[in-house]
N, C-alpha and C positions, 0 to 999 in steps of 0.2 A: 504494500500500500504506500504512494508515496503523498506528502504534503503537501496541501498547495499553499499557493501565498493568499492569507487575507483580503478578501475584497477592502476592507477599511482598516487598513492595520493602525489609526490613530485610536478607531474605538476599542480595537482588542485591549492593547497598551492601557487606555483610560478604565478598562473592566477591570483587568489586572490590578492595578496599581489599587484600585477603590477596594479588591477583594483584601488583598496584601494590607491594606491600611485597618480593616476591618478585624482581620484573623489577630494581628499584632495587636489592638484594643481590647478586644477579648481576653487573649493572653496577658496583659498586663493590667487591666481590673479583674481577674481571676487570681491573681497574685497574691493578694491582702485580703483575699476573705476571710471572713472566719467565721467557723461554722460553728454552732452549738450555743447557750443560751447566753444572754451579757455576760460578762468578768462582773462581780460585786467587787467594792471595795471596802473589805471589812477593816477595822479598825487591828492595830498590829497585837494587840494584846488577846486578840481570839486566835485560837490554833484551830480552831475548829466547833462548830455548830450542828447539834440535830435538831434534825433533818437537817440540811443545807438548803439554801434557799429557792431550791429548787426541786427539790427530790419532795414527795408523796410519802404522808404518815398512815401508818395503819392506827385504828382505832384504840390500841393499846399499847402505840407505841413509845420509845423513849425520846422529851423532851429534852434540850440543855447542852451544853456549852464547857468546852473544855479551854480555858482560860492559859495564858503564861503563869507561869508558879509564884510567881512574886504576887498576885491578883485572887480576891476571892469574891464570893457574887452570888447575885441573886434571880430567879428566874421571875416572869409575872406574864402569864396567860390568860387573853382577855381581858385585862384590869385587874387581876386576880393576883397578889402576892403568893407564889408557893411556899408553905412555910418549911424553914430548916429541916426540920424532923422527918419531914416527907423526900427531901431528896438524898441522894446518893452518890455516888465518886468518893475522891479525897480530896475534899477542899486545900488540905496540904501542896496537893500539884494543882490547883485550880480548875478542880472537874467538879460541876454544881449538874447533876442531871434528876429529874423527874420520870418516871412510870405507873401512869394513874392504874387504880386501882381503891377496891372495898373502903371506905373510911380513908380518903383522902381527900384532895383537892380536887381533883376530878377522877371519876369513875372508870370514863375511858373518852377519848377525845369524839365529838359528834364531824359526821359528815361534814366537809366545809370549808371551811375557809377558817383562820384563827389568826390572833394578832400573838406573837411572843416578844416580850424584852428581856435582856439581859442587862444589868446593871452590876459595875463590877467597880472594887474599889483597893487601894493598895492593902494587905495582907497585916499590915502593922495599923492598920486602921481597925479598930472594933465591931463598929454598924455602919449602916447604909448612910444617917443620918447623920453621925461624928462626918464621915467624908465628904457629906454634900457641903455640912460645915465649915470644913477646909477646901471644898471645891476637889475634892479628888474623887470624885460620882461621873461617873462615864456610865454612856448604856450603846446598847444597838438594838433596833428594832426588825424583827424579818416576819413574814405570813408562813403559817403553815396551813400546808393544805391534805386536809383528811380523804383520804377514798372509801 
């Protein structure tokens, strides 16, 4: 089979060059995607939060917030302070977690939507309240969501 020559070889030239310019745009706004849900920008004194603020609770799942060690803290769902006695970790390392259940705070979390905060305060500080005192009250706020 042999080639022939272009009847318009200006418009061949001008397709090319338009495809060329197209494929190269493509490629370089496919560059900087990023896929999967925003980055949060949590504050440096959380190692880590459950759920994450993105992940799905189950109805009896574990609440709370694993802290830097120097930090200890308080959980409060829905407006709801959790009290001490009810949660679990070792405040020692800065782990404050909750799992409702019988004669707690909550029984087990409802279908939905939920508001949680963390409130965390230096380790040498006694309550919530001495720290807000001295301005060393920090919180973050994140949703959880029940299936």
């Amino acid at each position: 089979m042999a080639l022939t020559k272009p009847k318009h070889p200006a418009r061949v030239a001008i397709v090319a060059g338009a495809v060329l310019i197209i494929v190269n745009l493509a490629i370089w706004g496919g560059r900087d995607q990023v896929n999967g849900p925003a980055a949060t920008q949590r504050p440096v004194e959380i190692q880590q939060l459950f759920p994450n603020e993105s992940d799905e609770l189950l109805p009896q799942g574990v609440v709370g917030v694993d802290l830097r060690d120097q930090f200890t803290g308080q959980i409060t769902v829905d407006g709801q302070v959790i009290p001490a006695d009810e949660t679990t970790g070792d405040p020692n390392l800065g782990e404050v977690l909750f799992s409702p259940g019988p004669g707690k705070a909550f029984t087990k979390w409802t279908r939905g939507s939920h508001t949680a905060v963390v409130q965390w305060w230096p380790r040498t500080i006694p309550s919530p309240e001495e720290a807000r005192a001295k301005a060393q009250l920090r919180s973050y706020t994140w949703i959880l969501h029940v299936g």
